[in-house]
C-alpha positions in Angstrom: 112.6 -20.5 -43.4 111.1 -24.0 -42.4 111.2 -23.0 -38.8 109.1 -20.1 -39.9 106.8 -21.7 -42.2 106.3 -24.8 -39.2 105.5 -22.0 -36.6 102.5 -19.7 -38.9 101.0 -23.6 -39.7 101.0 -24.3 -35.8 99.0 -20.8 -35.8 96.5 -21.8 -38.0 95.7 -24.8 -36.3 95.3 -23.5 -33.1 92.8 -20.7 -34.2 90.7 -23.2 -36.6 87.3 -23.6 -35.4 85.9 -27.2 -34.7 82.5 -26.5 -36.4 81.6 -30.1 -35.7 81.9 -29.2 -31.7 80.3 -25.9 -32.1 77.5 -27.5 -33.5 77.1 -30.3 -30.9 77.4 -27.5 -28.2 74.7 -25.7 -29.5 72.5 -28.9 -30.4 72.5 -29.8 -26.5 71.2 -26.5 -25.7 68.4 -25.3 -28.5 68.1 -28.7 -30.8 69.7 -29.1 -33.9 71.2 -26.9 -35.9 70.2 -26.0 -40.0 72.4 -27.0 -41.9 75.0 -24.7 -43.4 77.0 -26.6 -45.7 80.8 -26.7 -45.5 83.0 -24.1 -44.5 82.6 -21.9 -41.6 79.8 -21.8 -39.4 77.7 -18.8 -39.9 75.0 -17.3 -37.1 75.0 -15.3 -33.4 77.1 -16.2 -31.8 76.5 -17.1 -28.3 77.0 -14.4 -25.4 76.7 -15.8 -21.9 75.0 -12.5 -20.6 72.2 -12.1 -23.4 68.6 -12.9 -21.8 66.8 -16.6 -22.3 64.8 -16.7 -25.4 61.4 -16.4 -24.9 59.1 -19.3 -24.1 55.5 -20.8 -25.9 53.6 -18.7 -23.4 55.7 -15.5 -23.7 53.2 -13.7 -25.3 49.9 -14.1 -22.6 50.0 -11.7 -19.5 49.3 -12.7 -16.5 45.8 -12.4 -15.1 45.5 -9.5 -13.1 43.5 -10.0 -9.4 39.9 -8.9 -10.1 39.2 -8.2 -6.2 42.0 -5.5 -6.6 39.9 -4.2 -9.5 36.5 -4.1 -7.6 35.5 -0.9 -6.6 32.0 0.3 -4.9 29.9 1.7 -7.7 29.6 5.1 -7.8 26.2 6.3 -6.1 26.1 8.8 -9.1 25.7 6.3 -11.5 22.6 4.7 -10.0 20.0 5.6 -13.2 17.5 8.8 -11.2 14.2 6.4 -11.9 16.0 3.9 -9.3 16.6 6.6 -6.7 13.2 8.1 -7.3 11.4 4.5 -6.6 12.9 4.3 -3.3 13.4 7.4 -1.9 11.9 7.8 1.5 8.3 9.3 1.5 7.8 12.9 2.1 5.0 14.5 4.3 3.0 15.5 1.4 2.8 11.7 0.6 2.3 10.6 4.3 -0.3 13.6 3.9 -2.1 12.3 1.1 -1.8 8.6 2.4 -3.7 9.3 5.6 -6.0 11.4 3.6 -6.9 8.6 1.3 -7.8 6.2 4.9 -9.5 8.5 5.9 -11.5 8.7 3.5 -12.0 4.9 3.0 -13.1 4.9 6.6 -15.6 7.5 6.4 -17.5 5.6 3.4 -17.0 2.2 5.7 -18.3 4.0 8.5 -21.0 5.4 6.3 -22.2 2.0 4.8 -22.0 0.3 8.1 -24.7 3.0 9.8 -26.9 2.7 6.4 -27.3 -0.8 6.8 -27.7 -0.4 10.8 -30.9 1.5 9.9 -32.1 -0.9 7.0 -31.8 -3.5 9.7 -33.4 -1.5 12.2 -36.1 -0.5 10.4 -36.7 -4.4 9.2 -36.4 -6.0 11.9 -38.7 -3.1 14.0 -42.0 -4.7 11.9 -41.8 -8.1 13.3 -40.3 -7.7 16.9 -40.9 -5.3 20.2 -37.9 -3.3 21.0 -36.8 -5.5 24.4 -36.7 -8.3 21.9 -33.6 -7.3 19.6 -31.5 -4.3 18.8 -29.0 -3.6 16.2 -25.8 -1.9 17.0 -22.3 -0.8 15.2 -19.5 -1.9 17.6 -15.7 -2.4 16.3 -16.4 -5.7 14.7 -19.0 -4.3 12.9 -23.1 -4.5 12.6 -24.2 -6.8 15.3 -28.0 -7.8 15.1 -28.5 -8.9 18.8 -31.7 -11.5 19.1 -33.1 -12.7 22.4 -33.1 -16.1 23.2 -36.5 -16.3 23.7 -37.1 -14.7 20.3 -35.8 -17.9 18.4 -35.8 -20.8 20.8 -37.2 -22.5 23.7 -35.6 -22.8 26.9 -33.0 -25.9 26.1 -33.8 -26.1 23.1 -32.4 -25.3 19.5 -35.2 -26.2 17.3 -36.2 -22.6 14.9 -39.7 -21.9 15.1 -41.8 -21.2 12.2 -42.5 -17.7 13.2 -38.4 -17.7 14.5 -37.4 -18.8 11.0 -39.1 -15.2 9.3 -37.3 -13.5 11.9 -34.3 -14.7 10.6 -34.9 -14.4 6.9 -35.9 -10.6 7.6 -31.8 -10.3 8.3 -30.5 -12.4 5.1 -32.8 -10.3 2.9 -31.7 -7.3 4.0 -28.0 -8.7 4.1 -28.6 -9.9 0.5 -29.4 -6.6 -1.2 -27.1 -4.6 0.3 -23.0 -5.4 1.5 -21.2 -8.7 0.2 -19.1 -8.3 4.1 -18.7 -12.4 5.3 -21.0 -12.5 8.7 -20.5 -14.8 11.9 -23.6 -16.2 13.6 -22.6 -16.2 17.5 -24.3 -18.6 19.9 -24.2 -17.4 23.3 -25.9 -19.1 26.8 -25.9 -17.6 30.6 -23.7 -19.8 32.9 -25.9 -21.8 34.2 -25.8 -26.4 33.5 -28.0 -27.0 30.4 -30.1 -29.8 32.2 -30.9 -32.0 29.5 -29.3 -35.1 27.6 -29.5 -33.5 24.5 -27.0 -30.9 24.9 -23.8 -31.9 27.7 -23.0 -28.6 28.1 -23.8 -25.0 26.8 -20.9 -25.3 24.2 -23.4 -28.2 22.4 -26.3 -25.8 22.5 -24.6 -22.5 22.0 -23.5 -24.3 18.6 -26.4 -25.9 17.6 -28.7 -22.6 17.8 -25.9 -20.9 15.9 -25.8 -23.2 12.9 -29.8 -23.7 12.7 -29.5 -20.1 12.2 -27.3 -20.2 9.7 -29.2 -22.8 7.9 -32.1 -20.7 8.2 -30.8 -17.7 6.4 -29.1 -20.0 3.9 -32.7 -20.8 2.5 -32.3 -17.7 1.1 -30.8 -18.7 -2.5 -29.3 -14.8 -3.0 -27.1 -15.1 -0.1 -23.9 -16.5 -0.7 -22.8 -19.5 1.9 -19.4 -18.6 1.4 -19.6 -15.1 3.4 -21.2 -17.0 6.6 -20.3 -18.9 9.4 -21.4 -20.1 12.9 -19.7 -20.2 16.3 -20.6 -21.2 19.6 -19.8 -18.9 22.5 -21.4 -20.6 25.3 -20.8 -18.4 28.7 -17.2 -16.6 27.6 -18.7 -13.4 26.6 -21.1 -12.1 28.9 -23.1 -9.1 28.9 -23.7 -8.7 32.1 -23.7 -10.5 35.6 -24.8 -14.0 35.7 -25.7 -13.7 39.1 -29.6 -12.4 38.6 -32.4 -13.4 36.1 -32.0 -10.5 34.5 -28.5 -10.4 33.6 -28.6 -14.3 32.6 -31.6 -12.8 30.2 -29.0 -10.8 28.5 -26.5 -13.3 27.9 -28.8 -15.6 26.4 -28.7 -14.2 22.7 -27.9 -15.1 19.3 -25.6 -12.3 17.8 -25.1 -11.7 13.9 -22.6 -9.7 12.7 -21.3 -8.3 9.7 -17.8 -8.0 10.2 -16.3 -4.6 9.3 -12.6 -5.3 9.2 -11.4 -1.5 8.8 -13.5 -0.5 12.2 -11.6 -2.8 14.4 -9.0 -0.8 17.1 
């Protein structure tokens, strides 16, 4: 009977659990343990093959690659005022277009011949018919004076009687187009000859801008639309080599500049 009683208490003591080292186990691993009071312990208990407990962040996914969400938009879903807006031109518009230009350019045409005749008919009081002319060329209406017309041989000086001449053309320029106008100095190729003027760049320059200042004394002309330019020898009208082609070349051109019958 002892022997038997001695062998259920060695039993007993071998299957007791040491709660104190079950705790400690379990404190090294997830912190300390709530208490439980006396007795035995009471939870889950642990299995080996169970997954780790989830972390602080467990809950946020991780961000997904945006350039493997990118696609090309969808040409469909461009909004049909957008397509409209940019969609090539079609020959009724290209029609319509030149149409348009065309008609621009007839009315410029139209306006530049009107005011070749008011010119015309202007200047045609004052002046013989070798003595000026008044043409439409690409750059526009060009009132062509002679030299002798204006000035004196070597000279830039206006005349009284030149001076009128010139205020025939800003009147006329006044009442009708607002186009800007150059005042062209030209000279044959032959030296100047004076002190004055070292070459016919100086001259072709001076007549130019007493010109200008001429037709300035006009107050209805606006100074903004004019401008003056010496030419010298560059632009020829015909062969220096005779009298009468240096003749030609000597002139003082004004022009109204027609932009739209250039080419």
């Amino acid at each position: 009977m002892t022997l038997l009683l001695a062998f259920f208490v060695l039993l007993f003591s071998m299957s007791e659990i040491d709660v104190k080292k079950y705790e400690a186990f379990f404190e090294g691993l997830n912190g300390p343990i709530p208490e439980q009071g006396d007795g035995e312990f009471e939870g889950t208990p642990f299995d080996p093959d169970a997954p780790p407990p989830a972390g602080p962040d467990a809950d946020i996914e991780p961000e997904e690659d945006a350039s493997a969400e990118a696609t090309p938009e969808d040409p469909t879903d461009i909004p049909s005022d957008v397509t409209e807006s940019t969609a090539p031109p079609t020959d009724d518009t290209n029609a319509d277009i030149e149409e348009l230009e065309e008609d621009f350019l007839s009315v410029t045409v139209a306006e530049a011949e009107d005011l070749v005749a008011k010119l015309d008919e202007a200047l045609g009081v004052h002046l013989d018919e070798d003595d000026y002319a008044v043409e439409l060329d690409q750059r526009g209406v060009v009132v062509r004076l002679a030299d002798q017309t204006l000035f004196a041989s070597g000279r830039a000086e206006l005349s009284e009687e030149a001076q009128d001449i010139v205020r025939v053309v800003a009147d006329v320029l006044a009442d009708t187009v607002d186009n800007q106008v150059e005042v062209e100095g030209h000279t044959d190729n032959r030296p100047v000859g004076n002190t004055e003027f070292p070459s016919n760049w100086e001259l072709s320059t001076a007549r130019a801008t007493n010109v200008l200042r001429a037709m300035l004394t006009l107050e209805d002309l606006d100074p903004a639309r004019l401008a003056a330019v010496g030419r010298a020898d560059t632009v020829p009208r015909a062969d220096n080599d005779s009298p009468e082609g240096r003749a030609k070349n000597r002139r003082t051109e004004i022009v109204v500049l027609f932009p739209t019958l250039e080419g």
